[in-house]
N, C-alpha and C positions, 0 to 999 in steps of 0.2 A: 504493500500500500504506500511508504513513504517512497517507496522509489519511484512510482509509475506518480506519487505530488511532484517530485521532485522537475518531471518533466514540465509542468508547467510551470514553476518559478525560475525553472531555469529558461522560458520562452518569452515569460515577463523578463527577465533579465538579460538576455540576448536581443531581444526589440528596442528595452529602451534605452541601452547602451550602445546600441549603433546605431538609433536613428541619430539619438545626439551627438555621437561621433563624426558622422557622415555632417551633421549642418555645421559644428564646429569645424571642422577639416576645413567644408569650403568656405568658412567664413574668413579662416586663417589667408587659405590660398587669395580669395577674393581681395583681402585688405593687406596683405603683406605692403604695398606701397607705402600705405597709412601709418602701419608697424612699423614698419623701419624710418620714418620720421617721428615715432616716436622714442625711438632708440633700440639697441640691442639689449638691454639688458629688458627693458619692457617686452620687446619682440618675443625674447625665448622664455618669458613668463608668462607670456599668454599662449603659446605652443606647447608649455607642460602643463598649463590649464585645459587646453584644446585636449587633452591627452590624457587628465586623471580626472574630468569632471565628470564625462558618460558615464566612467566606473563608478565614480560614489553616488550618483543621483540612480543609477540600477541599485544599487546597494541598499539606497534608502530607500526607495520604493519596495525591495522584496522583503526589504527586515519591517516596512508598515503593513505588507501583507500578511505575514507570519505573525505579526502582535494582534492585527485587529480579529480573526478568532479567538482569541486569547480573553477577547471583550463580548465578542458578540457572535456567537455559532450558530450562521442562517442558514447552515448549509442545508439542515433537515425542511425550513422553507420552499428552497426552492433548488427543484432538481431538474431543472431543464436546461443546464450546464455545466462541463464538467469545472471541479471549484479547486479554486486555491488554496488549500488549508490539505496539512499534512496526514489529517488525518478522512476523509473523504474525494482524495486525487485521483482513486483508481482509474473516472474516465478518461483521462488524459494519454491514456495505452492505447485507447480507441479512436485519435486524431492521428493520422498518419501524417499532415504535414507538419505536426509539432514534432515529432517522432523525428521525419528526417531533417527539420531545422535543425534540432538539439546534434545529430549525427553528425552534421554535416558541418554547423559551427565547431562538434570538437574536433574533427578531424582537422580542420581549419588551424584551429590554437593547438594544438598537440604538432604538426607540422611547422607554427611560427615559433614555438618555445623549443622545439629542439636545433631550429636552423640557429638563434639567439643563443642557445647551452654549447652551441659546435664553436659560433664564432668566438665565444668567452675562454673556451679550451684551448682554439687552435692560436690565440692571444696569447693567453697564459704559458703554452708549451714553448712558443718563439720568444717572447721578452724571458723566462725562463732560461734558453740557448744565449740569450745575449749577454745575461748577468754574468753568465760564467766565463765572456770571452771580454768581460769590459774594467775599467779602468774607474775606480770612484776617485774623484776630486770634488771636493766641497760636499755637495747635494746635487752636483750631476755626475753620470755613470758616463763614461768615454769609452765608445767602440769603435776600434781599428775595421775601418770598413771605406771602400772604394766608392760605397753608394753615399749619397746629402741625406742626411737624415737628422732630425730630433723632436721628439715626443715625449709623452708622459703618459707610462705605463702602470699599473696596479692599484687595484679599488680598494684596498685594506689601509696599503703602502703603500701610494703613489713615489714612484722613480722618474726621474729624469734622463733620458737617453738621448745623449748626441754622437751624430759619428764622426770621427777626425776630421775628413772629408768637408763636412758643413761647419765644424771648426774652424779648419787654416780657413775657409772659403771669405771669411766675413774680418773684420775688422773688429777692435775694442768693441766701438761703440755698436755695431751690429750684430756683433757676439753680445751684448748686455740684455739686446733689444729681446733677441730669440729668446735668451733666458727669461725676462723678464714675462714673454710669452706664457711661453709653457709654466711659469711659477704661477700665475693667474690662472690656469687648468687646477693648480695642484689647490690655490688659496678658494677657489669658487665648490671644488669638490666636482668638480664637471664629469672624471670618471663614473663613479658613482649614481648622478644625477643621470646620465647619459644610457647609463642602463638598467636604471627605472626605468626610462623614458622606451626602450625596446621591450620590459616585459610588460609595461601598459598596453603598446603595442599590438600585443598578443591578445586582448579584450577588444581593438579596435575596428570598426568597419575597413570592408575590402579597400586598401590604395589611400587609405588613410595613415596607415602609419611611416611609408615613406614619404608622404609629403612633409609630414611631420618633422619628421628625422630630417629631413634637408634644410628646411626653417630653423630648427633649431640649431643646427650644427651651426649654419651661415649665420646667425648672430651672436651664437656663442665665438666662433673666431672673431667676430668685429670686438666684439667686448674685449676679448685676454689681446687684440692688439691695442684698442686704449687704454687698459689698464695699461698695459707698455708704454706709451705715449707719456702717460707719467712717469713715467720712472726715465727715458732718456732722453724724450722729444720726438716729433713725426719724423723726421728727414732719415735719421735710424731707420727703425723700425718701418719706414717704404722700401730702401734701401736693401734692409736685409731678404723683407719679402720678395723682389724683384731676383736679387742674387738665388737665393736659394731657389727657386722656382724653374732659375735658367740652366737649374745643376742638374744631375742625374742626381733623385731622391727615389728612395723606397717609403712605404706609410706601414709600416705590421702594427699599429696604434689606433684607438679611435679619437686620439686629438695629434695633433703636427700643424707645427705652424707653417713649415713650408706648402703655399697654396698651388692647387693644379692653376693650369693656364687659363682655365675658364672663369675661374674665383679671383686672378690676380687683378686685375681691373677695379673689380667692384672693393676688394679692401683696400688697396691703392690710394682709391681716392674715396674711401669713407676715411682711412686715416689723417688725407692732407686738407677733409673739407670739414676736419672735426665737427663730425656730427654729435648729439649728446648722447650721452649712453643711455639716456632713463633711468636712471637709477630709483628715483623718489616714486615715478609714475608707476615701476615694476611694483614698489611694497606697496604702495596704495589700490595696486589690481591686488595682489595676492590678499591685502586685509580686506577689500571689498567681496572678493569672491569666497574667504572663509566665512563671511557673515551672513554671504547669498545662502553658502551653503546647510548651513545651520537654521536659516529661515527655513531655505526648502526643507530638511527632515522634522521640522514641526509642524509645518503644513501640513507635510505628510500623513505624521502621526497623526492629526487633530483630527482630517477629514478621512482616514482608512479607510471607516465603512464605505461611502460611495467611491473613493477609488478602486477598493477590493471589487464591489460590485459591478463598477465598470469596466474592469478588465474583466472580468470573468465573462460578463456579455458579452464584451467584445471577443474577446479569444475562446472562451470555454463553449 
């Protein structure tokens, strides 16, 4: 019996976590313009909003439907669909498209959570092979290597990796700059943040999670290069971008400051048109959206019984 309820809260929770995925996605794609004048730091706070809000508003909606039996059990009322309450779900075995929804969303997320677990491994096993062929000075790790390289590796332990190569390549002050880079990875927690951001992913509507992840990525780079921008000045820090870029680089990282050809432009001159980061705007979305959020799960709870009832009509 709670298995064949189970199908249905997991139908309310696959519906209304990727409807609102899918309008935040394009909401993201639509205004990205708008986002990026209001800076990078705002940018990729409204892209990991766009990314954990479907989840908790599915969240709060199934944990209102699971309380308001708890309150009020109409189920024996009315039996002309099948109902969300754990204890009277059995017809929900006899919907066959909740049945392959629910199949075929997991087949879905059981394929994105292991592609996400391979790429975390096959990370791990290569920064792994590098520690043990590199060179620590200070709080960066130096690897003797032909390829331009430097990143910031490990979610526990973030490290610092640069190869010789992208060393000699740069100058003082562009060598400060790179660092200064990749230290804004380590000072922001961006490892970490970055893959949350892939196993949200794994909850999101189809081709919504790499829009995601590209938004994101591109405003977190803008950010750790103005944070650099403080620390040595723009003319560095384009400078360095440009050299490294023109080098032979490898990326086995999910942050490197050295940008492909196609990104070098746009940081270029986001660096030299100093745009603002958002900083203020970022915590003021993030305090407004915890408080949306907490409205929404009291709403929830207040009004359960007709929400219960109208998903059940609607769907049971």
């Amino acid at each position: 019996m709670i298995v064949a309820s189970l199908i249905g809260f997991a139908t309310v929770f696959i519906l209304a976590a990727w409807s609102i995925s899918a309008g935040l996605g394009l909401t993201v794609l639509l205004g990205r313009r708008w986002l990026r004048r209001a800076g990078p730091a705002f940018e990729r706070r409204a892209v990991a909003l766009a990314a954990s809000v479907p989840v908790a508003v599915a969240v709060a909606v199934v944990v209102a439907l699971l309380w308001q039996p708890g309150v009020d059990d109409h189920c024996p009322h009315h039996t002309h669909h099948a109902h969300l309450c754990l204890a009277h779900g059995a017809a929900w075995l006899d919907r066959p498209w909740a049945v392959v929804l629910i199949a075929g969303v997991g087949v879905t997320m059981a394929i994105r959570l292991g592609l996400v677990m391979a790429s975390v491994l096959r990370t791990t096993r290569a920064v792994a092979r590098l520690r043990r062929v590199s060179t620590a000075t200070s709080d960066v790790r130096l690897v003797e290597s032909a390829r331009s390289f430097c990143f910031v590796a490990g979610i526990r332990r973030p490290e610092l990796f640069v190869s010789t190569t992208a060393w000699h390549a740069l100058d003082a002050r562009e060598r400060a700059a790179m660092l200064a880079h990749e230290r804004a990875h380590i000072a922001h927690g961006d490892l970490w943040r970055r893959l949350a951001l892939e196993l949200l992913g794994v909850l999101a509507a189809p081709l919504v999670p790499s829009a995601l992840r590209g938004a994101w990525s591109s405003a977190t780079e803008r950010l750790c290069d103005a944070r650099a921008v403080d620390v040595v000045g723009r003319e560095p820090v384009a400078t360095a971008l440009v050299r490294l870029c023109r080098a032979d680089r490898a990326r086995p990282a999910l942050a490197s400051f050295a940008p492909t050809a196609e990104a070098l432009a746009d940081r270029v001159e986001a660096v030299l048109a100093a745009e603002p980061t958002g900083d203020v705007a970022a915590r003021r979305l993030g305090a407004a959206s915890v408080l949306s959020m907490l409205a929404l799960a009291a709403l929830a709870l207040a009004f359960a019984e007709p929400l219960h009832h109208a998903l059940e009509t609607l769907l049971g």
